[in-house]
C-alpha positions in Angstrom: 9.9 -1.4 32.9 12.2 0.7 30.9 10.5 3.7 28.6 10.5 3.3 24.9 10.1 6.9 23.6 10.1 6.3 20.2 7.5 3.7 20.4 5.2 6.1 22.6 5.9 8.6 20.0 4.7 6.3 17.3 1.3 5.6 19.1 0.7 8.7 20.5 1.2 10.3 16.8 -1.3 7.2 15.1 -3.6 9.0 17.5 -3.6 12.1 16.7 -3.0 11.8 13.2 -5.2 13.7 11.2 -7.8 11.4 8.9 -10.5 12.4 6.2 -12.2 9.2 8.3 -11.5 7.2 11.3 -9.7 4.3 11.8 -11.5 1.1 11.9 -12.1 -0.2 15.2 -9.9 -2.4 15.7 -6.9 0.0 15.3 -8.9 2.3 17.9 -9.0 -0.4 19.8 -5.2 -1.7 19.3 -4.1 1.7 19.9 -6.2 2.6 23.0 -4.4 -0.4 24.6 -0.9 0.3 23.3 -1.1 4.3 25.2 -2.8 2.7 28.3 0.3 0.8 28.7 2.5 3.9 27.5 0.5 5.9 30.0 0.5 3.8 33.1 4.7 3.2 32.5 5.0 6.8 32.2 2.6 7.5 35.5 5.3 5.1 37.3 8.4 7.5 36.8 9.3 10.0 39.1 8.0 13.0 37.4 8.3 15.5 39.6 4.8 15.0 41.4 5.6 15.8 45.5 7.1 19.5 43.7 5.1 20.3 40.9 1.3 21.5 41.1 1.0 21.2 37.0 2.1 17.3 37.3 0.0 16.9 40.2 -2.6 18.2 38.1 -1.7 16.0 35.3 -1.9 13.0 37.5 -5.3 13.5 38.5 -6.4 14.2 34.7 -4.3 10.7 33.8 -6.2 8.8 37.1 -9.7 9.8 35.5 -8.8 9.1 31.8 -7.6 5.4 33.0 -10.6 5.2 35.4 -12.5 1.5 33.9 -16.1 3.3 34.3 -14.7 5.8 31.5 -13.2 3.8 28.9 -15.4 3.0 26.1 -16.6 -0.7 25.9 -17.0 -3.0 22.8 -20.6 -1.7 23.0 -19.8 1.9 23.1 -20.0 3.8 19.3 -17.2 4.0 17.3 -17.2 7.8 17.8 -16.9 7.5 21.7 -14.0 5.0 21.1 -12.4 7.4 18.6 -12.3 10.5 21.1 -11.2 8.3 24.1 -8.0 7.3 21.8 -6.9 11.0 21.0 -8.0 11.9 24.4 -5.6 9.0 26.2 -3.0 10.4 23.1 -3.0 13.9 23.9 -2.1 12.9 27.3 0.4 10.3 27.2 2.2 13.1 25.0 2.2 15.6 27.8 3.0 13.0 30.4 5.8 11.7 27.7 7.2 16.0 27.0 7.1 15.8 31.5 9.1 12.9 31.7 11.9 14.2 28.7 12.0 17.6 30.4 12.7 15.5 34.0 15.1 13.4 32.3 17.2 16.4 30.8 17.4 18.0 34.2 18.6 15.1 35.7 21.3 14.8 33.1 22.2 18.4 33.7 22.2 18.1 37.7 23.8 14.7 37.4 
């Protein structure tokens, strides 16, 4: 599955963007779901992970934030579901500044 940047961009920055009040739900939800799948295409690509104890590091911390027994459920408060979403954005931006700066090197070794 090919990487999108600009569309991770877009979701990750509907996440973090800063509100006077949060979203409705359903964008929580819609947006939760759009940087799970950003996050687990990015998690895919070799990112450096066998050489590089900070992406090891952000591996784990991406594992645990996709875990099912942490993600807020339909029942969960809005608030919970709110975090979780800026949470998951904050870290599909690092995995998506990782996989830019392993793409440039490439280019340069290449």
């Amino acid at each position: 599955m090919s990487i999108v940047l600009e569309a991770v961009d877009e979701t990750v920055e509907t996440a973090l963007a800063i509100r006077l009040m949060m979203p409705e739900r359903p964008v929580i939800d819609a947006t939760t779901r759009d940087l799970v799948s950003h996050l687990r295409v990015l998690m895919a690509e070799e990112l450096g992970f066998d050489e590089n104890p900070a992406v090891q590091a952000l591996f784990r911390e991406g594992y645990r934030v996709l875990d099912l027994t942490r993600r807020p459920t339909e029942q969960s408060p809005h608030f919970h579901a709110y975090q979780y979403m800026r949470d998951l954005g904050s870290l599909t931006r690092r995995f998506a500044d990782v996989y830019r700066a392993t793409r440039r090197k490439d280019q340069n070794d290449g």
